[in-house]
mmCIF file as gemmi writes it, N, C-alpha and C atoms, coordinates in Angstrom:
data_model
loop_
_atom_site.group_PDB
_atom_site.id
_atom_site.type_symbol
_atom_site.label_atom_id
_atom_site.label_alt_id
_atom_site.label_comp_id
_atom_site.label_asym_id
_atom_site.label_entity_id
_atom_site.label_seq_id
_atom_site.pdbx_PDB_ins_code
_atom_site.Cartn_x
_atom_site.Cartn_y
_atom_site.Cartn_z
_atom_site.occupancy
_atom_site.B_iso_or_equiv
_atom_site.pdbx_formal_charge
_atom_site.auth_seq_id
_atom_site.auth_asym_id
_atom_site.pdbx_PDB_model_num
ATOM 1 N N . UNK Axp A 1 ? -34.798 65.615 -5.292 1 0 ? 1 A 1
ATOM 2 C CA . UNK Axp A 1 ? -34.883 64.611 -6.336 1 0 ? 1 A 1
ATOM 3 C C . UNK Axp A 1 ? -35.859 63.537 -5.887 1 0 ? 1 A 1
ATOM 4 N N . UNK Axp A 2 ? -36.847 62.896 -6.724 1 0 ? 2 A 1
ATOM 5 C CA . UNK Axp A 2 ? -38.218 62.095 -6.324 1 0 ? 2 A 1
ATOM 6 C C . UNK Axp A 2 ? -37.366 60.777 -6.659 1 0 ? 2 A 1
ATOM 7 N N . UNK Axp A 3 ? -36.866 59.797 -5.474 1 0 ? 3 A 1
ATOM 8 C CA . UNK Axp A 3 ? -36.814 58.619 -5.08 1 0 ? 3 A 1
ATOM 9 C C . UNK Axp A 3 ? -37.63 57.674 -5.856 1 0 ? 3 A 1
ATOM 10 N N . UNK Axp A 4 ? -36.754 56.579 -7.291 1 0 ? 4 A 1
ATOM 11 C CA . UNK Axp A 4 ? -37.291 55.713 -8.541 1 0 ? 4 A 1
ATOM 12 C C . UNK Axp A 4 ? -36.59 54.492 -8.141 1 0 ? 4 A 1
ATOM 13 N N . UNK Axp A 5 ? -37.329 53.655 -8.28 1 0 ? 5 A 1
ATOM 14 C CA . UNK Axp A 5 ? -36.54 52.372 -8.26 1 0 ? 5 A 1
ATOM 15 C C . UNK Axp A 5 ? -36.312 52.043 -9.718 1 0 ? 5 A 1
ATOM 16 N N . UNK Axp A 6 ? -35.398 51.918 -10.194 1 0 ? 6 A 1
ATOM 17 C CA . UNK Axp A 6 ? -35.449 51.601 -11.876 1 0 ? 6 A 1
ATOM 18 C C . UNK Axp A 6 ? -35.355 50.196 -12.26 1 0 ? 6 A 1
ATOM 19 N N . UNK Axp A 7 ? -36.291 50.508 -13.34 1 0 ? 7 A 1
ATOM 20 C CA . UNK Axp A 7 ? -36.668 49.156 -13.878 1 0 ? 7 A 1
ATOM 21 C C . UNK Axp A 7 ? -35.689 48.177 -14.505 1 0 ? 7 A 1
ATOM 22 N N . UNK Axp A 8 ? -35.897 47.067 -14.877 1 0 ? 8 A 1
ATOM 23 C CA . UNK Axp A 8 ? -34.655 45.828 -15.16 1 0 ? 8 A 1
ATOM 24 C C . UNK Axp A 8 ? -35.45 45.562 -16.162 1 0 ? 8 A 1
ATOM 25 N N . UNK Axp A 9 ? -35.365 45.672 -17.522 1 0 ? 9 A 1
ATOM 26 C CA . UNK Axp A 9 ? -36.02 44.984 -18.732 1 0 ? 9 A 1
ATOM 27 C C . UNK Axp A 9 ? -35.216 44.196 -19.71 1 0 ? 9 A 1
ATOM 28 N N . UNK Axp A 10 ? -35.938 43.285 -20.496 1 0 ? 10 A 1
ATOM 29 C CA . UNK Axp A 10 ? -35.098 42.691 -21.638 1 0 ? 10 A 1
ATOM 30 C C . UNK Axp A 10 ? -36.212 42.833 -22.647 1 0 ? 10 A 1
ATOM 31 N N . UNK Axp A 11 ? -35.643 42.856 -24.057 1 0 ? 11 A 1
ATOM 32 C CA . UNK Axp A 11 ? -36.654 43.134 -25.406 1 0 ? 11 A 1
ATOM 33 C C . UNK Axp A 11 ? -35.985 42.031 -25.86 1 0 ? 11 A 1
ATOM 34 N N . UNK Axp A 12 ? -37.138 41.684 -26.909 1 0 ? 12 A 1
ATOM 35 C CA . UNK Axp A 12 ? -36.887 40.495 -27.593 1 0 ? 12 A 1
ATOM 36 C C . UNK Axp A 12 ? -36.448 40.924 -29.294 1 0 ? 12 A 1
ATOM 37 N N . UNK Axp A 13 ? -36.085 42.027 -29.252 1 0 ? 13 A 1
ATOM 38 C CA . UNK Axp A 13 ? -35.959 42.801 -30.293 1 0 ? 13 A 1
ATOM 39 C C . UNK Axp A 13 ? -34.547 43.722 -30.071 1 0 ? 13 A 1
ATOM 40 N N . UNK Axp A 14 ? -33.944 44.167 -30.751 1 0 ? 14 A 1
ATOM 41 C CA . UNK Axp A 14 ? -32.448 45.149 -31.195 1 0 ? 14 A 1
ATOM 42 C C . UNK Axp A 14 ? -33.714 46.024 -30.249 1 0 ? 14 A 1
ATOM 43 N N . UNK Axp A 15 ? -32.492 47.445 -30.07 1 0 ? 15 A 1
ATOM 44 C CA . UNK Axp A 15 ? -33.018 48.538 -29.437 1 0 ? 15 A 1
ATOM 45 C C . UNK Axp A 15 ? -31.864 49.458 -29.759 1 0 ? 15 A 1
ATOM 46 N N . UNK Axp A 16 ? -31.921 50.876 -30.581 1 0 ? 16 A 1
ATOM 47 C CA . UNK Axp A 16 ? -30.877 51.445 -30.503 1 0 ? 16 A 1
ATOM 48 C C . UNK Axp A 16 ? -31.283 52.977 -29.821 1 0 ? 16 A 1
ATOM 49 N N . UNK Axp A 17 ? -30.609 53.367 -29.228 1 0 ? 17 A 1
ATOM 50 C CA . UNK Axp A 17 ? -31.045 54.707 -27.996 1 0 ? 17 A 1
ATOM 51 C C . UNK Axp A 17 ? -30.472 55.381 -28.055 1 0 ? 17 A 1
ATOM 52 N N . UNK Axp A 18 ? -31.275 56.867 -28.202 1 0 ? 18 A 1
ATOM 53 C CA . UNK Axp A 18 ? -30.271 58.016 -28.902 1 0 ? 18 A 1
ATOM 54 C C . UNK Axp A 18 ? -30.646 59.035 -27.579 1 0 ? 18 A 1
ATOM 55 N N . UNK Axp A 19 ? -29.604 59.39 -27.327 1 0 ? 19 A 1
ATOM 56 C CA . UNK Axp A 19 ? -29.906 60.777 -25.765 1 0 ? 19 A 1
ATOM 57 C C . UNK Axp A 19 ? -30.035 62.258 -26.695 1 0 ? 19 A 1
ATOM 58 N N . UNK Axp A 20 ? -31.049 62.571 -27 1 0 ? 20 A 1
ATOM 59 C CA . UNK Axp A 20 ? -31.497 63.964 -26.816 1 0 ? 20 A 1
ATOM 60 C C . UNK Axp A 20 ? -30.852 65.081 -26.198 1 0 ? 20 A 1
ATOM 61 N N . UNK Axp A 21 ? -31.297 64.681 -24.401 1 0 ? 21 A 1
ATOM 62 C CA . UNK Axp A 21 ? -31.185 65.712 -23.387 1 0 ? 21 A 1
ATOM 63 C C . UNK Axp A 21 ? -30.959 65.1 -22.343 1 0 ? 21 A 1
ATOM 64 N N . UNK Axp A 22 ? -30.27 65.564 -21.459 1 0 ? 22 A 1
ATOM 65 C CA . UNK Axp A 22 ? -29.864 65.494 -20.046 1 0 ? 22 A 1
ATOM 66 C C . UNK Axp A 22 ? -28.911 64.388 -20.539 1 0 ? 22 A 1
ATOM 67 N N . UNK Axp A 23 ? -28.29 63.946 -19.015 1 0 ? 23 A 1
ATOM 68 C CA . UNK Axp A 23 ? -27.206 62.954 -18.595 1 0 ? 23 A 1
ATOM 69 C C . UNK Axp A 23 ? -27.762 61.452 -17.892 1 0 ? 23 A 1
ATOM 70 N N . UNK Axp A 24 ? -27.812 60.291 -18.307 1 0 ? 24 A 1
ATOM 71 C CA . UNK Axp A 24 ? -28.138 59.421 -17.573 1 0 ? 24 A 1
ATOM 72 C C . UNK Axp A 24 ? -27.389 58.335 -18.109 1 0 ? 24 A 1
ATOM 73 N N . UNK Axp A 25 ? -27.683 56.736 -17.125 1 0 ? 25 A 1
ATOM 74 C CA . UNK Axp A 25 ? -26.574 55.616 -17.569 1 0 ? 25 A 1
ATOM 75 C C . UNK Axp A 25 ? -27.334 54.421 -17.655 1 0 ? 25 A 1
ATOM 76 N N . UNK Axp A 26 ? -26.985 54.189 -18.987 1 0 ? 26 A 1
ATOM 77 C CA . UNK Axp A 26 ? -27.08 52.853 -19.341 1 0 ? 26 A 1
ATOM 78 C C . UNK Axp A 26 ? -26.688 51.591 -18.866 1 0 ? 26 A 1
ATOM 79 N N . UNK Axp A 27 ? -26.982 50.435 -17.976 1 0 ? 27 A 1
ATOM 80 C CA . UNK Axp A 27 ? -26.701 49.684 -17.201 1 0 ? 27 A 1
ATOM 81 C C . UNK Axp A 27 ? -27.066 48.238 -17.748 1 0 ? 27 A 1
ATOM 82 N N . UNK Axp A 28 ? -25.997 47.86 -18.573 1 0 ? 28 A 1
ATOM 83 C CA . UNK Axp A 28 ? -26.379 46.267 -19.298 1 0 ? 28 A 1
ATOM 84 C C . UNK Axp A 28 ? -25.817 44.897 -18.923 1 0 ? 28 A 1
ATOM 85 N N . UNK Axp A 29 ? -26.639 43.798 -18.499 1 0 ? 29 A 1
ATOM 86 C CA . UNK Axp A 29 ? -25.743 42.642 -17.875 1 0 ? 29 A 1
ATOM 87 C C . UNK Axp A 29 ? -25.616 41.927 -19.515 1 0 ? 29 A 1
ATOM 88 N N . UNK Axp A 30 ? -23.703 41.953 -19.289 1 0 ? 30 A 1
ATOM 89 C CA . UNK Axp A 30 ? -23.673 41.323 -20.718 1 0 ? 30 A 1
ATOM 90 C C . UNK Axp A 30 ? -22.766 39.892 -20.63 1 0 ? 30 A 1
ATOM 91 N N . UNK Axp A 31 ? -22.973 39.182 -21.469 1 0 ? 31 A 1
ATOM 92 C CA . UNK Axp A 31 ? -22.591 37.683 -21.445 1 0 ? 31 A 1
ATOM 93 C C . UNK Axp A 31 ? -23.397 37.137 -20.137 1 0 ? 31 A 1
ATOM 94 N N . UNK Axp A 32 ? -22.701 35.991 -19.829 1 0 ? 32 A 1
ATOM 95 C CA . UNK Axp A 32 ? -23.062 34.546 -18.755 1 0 ? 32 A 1
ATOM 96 C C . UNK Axp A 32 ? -22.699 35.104 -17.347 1 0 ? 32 A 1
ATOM 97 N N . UNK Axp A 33 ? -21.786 36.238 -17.469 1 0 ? 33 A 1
ATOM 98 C CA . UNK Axp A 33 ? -21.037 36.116 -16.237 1 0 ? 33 A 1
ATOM 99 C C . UNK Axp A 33 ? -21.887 36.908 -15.252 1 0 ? 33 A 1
ATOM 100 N N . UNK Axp A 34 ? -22.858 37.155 -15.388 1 0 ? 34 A 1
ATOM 101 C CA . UNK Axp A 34 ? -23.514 38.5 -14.721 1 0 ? 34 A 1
ATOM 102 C C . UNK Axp A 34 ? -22.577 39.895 -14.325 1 0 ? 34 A 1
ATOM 103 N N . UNK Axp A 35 ? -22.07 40.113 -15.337 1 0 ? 35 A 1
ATOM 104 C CA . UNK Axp A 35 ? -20.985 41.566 -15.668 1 0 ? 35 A 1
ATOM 105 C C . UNK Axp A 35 ? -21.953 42.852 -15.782 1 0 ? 35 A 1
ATOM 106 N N . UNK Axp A 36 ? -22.139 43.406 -15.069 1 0 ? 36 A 1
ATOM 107 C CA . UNK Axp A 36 ? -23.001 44.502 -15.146 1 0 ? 36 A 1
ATOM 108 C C . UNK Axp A 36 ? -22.199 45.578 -15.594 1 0 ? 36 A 1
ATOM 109 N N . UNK Axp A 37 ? -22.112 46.312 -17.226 1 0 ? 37 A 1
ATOM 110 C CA . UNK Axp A 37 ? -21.532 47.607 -17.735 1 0 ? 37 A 1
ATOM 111 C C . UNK Axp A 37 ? -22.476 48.639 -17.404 1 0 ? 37 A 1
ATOM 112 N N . UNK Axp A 38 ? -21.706 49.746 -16.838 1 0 ? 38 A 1
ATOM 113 C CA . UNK Axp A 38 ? -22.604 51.434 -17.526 1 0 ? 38 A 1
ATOM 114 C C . UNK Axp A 38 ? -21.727 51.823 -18.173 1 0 ? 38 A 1
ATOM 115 N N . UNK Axp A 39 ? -22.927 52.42 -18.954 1 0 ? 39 A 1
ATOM 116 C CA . UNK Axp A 39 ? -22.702 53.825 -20.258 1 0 ? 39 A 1
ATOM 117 C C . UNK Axp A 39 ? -23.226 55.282 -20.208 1 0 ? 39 A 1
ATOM 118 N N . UNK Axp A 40 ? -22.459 55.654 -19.784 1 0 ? 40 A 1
ATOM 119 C CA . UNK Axp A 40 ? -22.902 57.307 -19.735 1 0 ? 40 A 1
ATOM 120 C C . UNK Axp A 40 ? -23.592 57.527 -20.821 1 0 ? 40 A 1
ATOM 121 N N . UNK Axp A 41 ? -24.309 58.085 -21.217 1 0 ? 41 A 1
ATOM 122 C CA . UNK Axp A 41 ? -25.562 58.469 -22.291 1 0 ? 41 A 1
ATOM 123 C C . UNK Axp A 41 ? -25.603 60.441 -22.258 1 0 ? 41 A 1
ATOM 124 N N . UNK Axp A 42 ? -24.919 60.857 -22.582 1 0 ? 42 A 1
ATOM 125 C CA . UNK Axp A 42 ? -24.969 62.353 -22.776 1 0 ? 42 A 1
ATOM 126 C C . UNK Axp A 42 ? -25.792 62.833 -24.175 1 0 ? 42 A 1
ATOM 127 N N . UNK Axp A 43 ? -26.65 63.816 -24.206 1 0 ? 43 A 1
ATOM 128 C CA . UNK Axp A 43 ? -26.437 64.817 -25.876 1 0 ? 43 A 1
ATOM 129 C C . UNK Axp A 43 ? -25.702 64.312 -26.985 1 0 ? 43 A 1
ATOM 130 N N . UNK Axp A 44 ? -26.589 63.973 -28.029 1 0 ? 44 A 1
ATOM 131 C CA . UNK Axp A 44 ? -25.903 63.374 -28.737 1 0 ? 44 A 1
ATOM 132 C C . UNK Axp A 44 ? -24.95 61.486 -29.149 1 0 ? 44 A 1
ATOM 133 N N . UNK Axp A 45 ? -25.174 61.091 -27.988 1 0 ? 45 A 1
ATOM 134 C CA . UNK Axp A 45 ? -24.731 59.737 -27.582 1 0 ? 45 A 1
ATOM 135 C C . UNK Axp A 45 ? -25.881 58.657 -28.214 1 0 ? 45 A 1
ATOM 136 N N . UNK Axp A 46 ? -25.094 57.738 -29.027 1 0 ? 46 A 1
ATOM 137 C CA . UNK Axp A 46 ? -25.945 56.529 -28.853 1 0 ? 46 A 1
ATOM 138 C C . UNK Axp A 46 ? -25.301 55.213 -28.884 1 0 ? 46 A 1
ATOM 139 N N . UNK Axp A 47 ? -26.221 54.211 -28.244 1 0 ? 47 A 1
ATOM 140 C CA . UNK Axp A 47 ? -25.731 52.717 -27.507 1 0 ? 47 A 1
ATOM 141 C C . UNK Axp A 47 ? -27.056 51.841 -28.785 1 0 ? 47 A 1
ATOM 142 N N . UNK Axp A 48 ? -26.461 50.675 -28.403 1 0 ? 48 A 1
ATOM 143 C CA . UNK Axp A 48 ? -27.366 49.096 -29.065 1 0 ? 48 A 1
ATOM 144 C C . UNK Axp A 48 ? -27.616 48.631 -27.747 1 0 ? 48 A 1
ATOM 145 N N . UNK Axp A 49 ? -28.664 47.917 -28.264 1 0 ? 49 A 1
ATOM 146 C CA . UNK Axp A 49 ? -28.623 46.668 -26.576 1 0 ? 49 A 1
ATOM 147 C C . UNK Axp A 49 ? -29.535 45.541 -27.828 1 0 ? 49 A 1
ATOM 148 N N . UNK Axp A 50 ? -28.866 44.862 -27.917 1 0 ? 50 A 1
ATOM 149 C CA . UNK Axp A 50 ? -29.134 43.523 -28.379 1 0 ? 50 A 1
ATOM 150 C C . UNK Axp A 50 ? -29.977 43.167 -27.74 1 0 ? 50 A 1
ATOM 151 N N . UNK Axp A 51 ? -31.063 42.287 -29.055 1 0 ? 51 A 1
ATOM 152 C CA . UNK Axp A 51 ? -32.023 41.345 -28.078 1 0 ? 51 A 1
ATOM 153 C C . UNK Axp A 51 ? -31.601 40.542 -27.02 1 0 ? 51 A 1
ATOM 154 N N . UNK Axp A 52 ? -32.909 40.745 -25.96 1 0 ? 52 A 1
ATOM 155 C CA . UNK Axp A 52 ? -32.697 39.442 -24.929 1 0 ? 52 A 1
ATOM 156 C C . UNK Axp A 52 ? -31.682 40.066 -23.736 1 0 ? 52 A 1
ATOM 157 N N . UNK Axp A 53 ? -30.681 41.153 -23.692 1 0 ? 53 A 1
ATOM 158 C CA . UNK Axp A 53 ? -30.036 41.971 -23.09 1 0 ? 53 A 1
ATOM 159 C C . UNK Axp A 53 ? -30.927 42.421 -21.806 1 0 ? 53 A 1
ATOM 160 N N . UNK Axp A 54 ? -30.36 42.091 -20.634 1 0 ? 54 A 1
ATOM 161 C CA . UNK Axp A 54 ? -31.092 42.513 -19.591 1 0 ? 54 A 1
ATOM 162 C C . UNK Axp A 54 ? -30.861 43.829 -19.44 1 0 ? 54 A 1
ATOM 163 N N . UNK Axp A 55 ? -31.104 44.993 -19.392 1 0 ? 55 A 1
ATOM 164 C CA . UNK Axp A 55 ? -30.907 46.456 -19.497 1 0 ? 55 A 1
ATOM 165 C C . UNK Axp A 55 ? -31.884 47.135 -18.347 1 0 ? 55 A 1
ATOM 166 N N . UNK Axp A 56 ? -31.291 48.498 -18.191 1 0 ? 56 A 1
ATOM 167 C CA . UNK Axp A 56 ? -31.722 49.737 -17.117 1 0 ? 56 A 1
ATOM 168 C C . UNK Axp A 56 ? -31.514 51.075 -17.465 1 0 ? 56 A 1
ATOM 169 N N . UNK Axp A 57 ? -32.362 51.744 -17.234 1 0 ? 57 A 1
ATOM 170 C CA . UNK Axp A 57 ? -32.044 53.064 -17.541 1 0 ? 57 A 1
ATOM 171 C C . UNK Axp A 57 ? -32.132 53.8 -16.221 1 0 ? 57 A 1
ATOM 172 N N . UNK Axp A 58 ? -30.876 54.564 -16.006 1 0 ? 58 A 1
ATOM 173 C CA . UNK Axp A 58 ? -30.625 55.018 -14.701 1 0 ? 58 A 1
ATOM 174 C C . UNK Axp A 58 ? -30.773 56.77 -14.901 1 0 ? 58 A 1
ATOM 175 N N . UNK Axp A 59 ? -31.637 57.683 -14.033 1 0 ? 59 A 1
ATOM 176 C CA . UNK Axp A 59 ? -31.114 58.834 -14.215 1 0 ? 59 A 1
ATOM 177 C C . UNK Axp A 59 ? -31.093 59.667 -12.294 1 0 ? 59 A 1
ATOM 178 N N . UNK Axp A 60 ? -29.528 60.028 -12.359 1 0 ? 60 A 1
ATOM 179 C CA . UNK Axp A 60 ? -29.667 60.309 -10.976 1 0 ? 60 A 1
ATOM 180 C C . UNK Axp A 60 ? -29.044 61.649 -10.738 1 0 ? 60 A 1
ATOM 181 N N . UNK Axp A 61 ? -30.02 62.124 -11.234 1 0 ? 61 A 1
ATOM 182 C CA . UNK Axp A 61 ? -29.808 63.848 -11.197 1 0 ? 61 A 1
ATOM 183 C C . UNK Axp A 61 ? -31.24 64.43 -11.192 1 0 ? 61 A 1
ATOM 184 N N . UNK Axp A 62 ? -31.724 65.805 -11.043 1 0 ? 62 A 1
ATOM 185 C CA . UNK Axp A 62 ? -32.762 66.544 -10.924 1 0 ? 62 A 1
ATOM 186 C C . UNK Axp A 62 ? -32.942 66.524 -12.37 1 0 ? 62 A 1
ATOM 187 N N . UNK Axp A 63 ? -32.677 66.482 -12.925 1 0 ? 63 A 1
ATOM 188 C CA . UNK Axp A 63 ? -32.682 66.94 -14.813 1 0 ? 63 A 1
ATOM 189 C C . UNK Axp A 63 ? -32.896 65.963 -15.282 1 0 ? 63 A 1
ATOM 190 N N . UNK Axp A 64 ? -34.802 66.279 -16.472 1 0 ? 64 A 1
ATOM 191 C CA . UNK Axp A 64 ? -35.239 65.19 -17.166 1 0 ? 64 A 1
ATOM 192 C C . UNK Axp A 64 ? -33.985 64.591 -18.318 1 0 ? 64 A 1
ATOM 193 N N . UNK Axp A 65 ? -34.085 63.161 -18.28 1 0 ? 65 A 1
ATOM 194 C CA . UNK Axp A 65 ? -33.309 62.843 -19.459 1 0 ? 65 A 1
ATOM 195 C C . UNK Axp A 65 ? -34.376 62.176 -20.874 1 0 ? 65 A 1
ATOM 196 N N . UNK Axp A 66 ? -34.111 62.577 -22.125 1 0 ? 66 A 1
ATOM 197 C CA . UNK Axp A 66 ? -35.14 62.716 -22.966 1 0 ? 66 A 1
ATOM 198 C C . UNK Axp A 66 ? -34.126 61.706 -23.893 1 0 ? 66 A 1
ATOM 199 N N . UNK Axp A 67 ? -34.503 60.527 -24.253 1 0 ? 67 A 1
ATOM 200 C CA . UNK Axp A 67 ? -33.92 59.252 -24.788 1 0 ? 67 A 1
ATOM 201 C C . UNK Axp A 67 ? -35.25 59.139 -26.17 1 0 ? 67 A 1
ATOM 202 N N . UNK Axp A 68 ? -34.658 58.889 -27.201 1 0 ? 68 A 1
ATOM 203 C CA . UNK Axp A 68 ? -35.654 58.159 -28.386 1 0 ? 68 A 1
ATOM 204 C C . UNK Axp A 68 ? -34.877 56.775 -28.512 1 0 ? 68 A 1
ATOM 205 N N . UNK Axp A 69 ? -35.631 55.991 -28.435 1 0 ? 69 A 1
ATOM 206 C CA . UNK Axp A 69 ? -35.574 54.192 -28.352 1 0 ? 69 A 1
ATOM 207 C C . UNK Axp A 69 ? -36.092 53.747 -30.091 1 0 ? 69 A 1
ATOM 208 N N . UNK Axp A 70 ? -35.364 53.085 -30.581 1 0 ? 70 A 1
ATOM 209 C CA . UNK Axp A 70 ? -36.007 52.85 -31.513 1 0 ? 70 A 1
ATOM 210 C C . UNK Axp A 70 ? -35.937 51.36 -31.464 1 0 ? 70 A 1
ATOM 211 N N . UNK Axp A 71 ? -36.951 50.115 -31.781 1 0 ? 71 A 1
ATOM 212 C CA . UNK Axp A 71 ? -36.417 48.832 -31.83 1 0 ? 71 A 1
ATOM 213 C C . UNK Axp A 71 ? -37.026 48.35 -32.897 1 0 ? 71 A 1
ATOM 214 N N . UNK Axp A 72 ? -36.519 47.138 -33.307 1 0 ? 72 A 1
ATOM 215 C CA . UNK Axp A 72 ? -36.446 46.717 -34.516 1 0 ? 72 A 1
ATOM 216 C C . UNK Axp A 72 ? -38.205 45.701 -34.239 1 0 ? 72 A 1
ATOM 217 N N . UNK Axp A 73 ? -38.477 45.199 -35.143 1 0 ? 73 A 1
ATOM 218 C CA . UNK Axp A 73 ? -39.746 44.425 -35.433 1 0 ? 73 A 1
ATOM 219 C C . UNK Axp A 73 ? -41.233 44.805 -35.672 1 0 ? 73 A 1
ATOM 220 N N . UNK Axp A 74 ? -41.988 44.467 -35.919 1 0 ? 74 A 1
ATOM 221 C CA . UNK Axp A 74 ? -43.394 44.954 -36.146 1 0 ? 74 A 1
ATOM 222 C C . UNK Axp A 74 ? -44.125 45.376 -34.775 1 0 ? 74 A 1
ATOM 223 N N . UNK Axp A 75 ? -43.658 44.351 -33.779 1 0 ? 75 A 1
ATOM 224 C CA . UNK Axp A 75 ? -44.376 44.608 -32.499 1 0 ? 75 A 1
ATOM 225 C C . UNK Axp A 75 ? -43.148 44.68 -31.286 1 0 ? 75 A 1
ATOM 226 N N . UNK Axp A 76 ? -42.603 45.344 -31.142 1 0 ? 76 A 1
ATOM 227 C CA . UNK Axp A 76 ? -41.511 44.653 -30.107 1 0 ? 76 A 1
ATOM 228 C C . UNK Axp A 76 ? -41.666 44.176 -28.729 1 0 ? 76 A 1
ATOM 229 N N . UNK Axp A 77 ? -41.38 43.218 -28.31 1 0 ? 77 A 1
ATOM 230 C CA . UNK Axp A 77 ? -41.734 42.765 -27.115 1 0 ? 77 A 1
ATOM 231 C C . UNK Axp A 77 ? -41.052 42.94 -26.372 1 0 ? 77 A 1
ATOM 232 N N . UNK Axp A 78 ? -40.841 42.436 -24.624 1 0 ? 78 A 1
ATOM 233 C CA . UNK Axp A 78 ? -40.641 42.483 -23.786 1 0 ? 78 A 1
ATOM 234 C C . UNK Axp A 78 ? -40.622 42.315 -22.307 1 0 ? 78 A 1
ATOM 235 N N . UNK Axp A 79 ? -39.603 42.026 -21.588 1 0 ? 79 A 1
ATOM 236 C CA . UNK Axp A 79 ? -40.93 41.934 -19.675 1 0 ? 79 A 1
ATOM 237 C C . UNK Axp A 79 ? -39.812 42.682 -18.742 1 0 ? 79 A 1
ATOM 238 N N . UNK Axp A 80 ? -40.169 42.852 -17.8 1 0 ? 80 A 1
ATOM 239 C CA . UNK Axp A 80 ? -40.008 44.151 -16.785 1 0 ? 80 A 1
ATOM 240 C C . UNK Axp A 80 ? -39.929 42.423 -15.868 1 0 ? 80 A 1
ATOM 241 N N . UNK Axp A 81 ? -38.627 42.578 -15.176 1 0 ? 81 A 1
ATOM 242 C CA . UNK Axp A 81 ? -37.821 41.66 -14.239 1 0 ? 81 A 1
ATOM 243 C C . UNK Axp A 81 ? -37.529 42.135 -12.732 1 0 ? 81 A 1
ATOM 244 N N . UNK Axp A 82 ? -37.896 41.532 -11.995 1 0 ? 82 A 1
ATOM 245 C CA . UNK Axp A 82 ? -37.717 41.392 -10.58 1 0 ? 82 A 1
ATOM 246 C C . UNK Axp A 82 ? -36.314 42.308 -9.752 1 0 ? 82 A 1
ATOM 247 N N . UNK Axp A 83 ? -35.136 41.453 -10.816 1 0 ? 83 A 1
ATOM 248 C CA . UNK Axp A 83 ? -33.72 41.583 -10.487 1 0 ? 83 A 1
ATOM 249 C C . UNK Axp A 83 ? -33.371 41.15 -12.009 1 0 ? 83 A 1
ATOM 250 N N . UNK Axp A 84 ? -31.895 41.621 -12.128 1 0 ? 84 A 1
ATOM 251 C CA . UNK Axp A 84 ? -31.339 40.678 -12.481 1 0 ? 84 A 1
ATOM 252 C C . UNK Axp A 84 ? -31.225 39.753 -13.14 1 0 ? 84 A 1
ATOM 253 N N . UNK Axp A 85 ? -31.211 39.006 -13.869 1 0 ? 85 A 1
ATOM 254 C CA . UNK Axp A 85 ? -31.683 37.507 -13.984 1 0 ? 85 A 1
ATOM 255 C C . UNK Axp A 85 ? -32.658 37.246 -13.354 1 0 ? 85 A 1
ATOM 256 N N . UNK Axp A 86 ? -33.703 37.703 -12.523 1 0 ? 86 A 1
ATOM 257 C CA . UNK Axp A 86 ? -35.133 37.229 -11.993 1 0 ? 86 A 1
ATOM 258 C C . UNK Axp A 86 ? -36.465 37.019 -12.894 1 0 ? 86 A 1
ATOM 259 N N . UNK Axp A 87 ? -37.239 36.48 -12.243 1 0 ? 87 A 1
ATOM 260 C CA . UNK Axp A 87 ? -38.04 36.291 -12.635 1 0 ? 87 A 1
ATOM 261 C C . UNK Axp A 87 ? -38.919 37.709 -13.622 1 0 ? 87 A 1
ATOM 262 N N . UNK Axp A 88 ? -40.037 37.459 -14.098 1 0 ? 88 A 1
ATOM 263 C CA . UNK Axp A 88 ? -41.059 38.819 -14.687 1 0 ? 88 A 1
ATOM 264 C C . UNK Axp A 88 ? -41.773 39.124 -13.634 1 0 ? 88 A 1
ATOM 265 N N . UNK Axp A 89 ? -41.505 40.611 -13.56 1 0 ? 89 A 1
ATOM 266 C CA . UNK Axp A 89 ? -42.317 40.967 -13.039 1 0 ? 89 A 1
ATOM 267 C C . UNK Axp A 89 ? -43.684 41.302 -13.062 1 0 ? 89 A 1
ATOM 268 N N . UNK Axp A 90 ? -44.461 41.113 -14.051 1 0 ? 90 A 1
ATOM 269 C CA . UNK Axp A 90 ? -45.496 41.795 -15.156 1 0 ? 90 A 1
ATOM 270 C C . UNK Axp A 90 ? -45.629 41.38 -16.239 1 0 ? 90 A 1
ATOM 271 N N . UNK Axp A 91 ? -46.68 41.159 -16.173 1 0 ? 91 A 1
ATOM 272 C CA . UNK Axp A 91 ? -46.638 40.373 -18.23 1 0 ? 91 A 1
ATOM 273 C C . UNK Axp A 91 ? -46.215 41.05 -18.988 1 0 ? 91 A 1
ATOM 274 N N . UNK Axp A 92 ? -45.825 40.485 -20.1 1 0 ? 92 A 1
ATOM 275 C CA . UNK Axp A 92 ? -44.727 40.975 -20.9 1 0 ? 92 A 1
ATOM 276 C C . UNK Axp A 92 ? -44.987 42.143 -21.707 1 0 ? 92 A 1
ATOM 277 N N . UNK Axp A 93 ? -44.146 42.836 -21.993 1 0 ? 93 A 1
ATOM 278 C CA . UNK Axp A 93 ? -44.346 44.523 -22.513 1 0 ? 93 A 1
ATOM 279 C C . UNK Axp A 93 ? -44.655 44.715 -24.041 1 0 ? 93 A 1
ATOM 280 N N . UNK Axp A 94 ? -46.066 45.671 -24.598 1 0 ? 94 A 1
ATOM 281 C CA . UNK Axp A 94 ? -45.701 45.453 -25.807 1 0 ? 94 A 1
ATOM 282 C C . UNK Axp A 94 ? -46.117 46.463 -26.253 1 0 ? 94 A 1
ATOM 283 N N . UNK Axp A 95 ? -45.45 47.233 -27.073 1 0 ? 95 A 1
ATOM 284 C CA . UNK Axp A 95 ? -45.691 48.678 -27.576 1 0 ? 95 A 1
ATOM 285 C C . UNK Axp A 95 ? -46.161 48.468 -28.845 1 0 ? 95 A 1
């Protein structure tokens, strides 16, 4: 298995994520408290991540996981974070 450090993002936009294929976990810090949830994401599975939601997508198995993201707005934005609550790592993301 090829060794990923996974990324820490927040969108400034809804995001709803539908799993295709394979098995991987959804990793969201939700509220003030820095509460970090996972969500298993199987076939068929789908999650929200509210704007502004610090989020991760984890996959830790040999097997691609094939996710369609859909988010809400004309442009959706975004930035790729350090940690955590950290700083940006990268100017901000925009598809």
């Amino acid at each position: 298995m090829e060794s990923r450090v996974p990324t820490i993002a927040y969108l400034v936009s809804d995001a709803i994520i539908y799993a295709v294929s394979g098995t991987g976990t959804l990793i969201v810090k939700e509220g003030f408290e820095d509460e970090l949830k996972r969500h298993r994401l199987e076939p068929g599975s789908f999650a929200f991540v509210p704007a502004w939601t610090e989020h991760q997508f984890v996959n830790n198995t040999d097997n691609d996981v094939v996710w369609v993201i859909t988010q809400s707005g004309s442009q959706p934005l975004g930035a790729v974070l350090t940690d955590w609550g950290g700083d940006e790592a990268s100017p901000p993301v925009q598809h």
